[in-house]
C-alpha positions as CSV (number, residue, x, y, z in Angstrom):
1,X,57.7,49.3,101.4
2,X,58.4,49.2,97.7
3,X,61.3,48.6,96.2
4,X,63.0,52.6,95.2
5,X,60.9,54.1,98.2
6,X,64.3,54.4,100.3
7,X,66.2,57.0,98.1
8,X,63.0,58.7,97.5
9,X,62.7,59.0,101.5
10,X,66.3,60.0,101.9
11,X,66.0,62.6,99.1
12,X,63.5,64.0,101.3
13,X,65.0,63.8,104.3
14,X,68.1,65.4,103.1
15,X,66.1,68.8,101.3
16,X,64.3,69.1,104.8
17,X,67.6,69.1,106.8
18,X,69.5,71.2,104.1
19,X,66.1,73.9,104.7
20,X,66.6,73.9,108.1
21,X,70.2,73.7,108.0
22,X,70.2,77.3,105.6
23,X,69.4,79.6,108.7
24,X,72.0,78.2,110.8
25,X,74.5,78.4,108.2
26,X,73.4,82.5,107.1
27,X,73.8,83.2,110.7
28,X,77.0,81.5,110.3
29,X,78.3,83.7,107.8
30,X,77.2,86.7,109.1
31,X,79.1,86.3,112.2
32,X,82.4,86.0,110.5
33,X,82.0,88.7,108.3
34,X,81.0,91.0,111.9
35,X,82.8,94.1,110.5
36,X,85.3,95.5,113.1
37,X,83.9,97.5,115.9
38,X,83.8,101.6,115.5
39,X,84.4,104.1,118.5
40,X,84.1,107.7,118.7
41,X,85.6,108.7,121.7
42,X,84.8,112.4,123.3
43,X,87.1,114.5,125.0
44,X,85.5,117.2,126.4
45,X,88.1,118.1,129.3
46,X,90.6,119.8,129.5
47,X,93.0,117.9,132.4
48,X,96.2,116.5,131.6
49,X,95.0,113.4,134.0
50,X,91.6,112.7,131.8
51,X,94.1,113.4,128.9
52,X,96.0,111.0,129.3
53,X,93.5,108.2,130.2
54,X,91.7,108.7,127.2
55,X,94.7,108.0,125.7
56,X,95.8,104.6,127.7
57,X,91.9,103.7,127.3
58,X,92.0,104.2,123.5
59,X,95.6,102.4,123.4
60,X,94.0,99.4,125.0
61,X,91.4,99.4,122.7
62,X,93.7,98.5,120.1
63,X,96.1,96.5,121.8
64,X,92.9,94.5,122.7
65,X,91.2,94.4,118.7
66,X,94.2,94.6,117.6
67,X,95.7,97.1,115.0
68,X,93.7,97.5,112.0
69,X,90.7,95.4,113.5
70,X,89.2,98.4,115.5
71,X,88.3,102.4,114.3
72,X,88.9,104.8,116.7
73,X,88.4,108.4,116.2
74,X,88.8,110.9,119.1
75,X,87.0,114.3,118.8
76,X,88.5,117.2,121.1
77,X,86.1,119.8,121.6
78,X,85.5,122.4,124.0
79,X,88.3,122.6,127.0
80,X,89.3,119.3,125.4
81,X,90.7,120.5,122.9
82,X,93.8,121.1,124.4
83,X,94.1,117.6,124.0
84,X,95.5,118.2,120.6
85,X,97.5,121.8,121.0
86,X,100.9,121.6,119.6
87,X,102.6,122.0,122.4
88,X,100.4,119.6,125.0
89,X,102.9,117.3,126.6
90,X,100.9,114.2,125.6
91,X,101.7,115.3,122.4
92,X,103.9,112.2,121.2
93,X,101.5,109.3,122.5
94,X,99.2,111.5,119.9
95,X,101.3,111.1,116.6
96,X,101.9,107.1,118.1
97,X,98.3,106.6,118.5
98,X,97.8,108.4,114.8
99,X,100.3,106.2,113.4
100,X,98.2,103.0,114.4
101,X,95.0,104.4,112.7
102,X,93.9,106.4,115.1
103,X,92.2,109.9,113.9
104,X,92.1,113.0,115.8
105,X,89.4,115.0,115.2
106,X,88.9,118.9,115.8
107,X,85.7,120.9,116.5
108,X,86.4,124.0,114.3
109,X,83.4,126.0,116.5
110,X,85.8,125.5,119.4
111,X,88.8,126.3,117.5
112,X,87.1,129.4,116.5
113,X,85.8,130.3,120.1
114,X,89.6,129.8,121.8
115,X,91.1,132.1,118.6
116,X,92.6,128.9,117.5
117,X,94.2,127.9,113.9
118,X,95.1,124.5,112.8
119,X,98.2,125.3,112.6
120,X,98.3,125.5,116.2
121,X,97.4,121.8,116.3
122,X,99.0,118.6,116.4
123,X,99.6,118.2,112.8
124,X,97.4,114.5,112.8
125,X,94.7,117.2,113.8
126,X,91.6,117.2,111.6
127,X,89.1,119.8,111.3
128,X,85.2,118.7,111.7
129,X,82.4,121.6,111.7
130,X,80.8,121.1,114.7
131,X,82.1,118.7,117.4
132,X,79.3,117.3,119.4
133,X,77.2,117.6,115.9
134,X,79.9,114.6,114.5
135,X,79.9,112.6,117.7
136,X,75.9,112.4,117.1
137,X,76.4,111.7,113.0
138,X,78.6,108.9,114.3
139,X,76.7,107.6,117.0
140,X,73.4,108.0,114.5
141,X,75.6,105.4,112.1
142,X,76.1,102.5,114.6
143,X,79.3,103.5,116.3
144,X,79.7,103.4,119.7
145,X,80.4,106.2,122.2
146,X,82.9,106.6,124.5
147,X,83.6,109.2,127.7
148,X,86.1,109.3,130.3
């Protein structure tokens, strides 16, 4: 070989490995920067037992993630929304669970139905139009979707 054909060869060698090396390096990135996973969680009953495993499900969520790492919003509709009446025993574990970021969401069409006012709610209560119609807007976004 001539002399200088070396660092001309390794020039080379080193663009092709830096090209190849790109991908790996995007894919990289974009795992690390995975943005924290999103649940909508649908309570739809109205028994103190599913109540309250929703609840221990969704506090193990975020014991798991850990706080601030994982979005959690539960929407109460139907029968289920006696989940978040003011005076529902589980009532506490609520405003604890609101406290760590989770949000409690309302259908107004059920509040409407059961002759209910947010002022009968939990105060971390939060009105939403149509129940089912936000759990679908969320799911349609990329969260995922959670029953008990």
């Amino acid at each position: 070989m001539r002399k200088g054909t070396y660092p001309i060869l390794l020039g080379l060698w080193l663009s092709a490995l830096m090209l190849l090396a790109a991908p790996l390096a995007a894919q990289a990135a974009d795992a690390s920067a995975k943005a924290p996973p999103r649940v909508v969680v649908q309570m739809a009953d109205g028994t103190p037992d599913k109540q309250g495993l929703l609840l221990a499900n969704v506090n193990n969520l975020i014991n798991h993630y850990g706080q601030g790492k994982v979005t959690v919003e539960v929407v109460a509709l139907g029968p289920g929304l006696s989940l978040l009446y003011k005076d529902n025993p589980l009532s506490p574990r609520i405003r604890e669970l609101a406290s760590r970021g989770v949000h409690f969401k309302a259908c107004e069409n059920t509040m409407k139905a059961q002759g209910k006012k947010l002022s009968d709610l939990n105060p971390v209560s939060e009105p939403v139009p149509s129940g089912i119609a936000y759990i679908v807007d969320r799911q349609a976004a990329g969260w995922l979707y959670y029953r008990p």
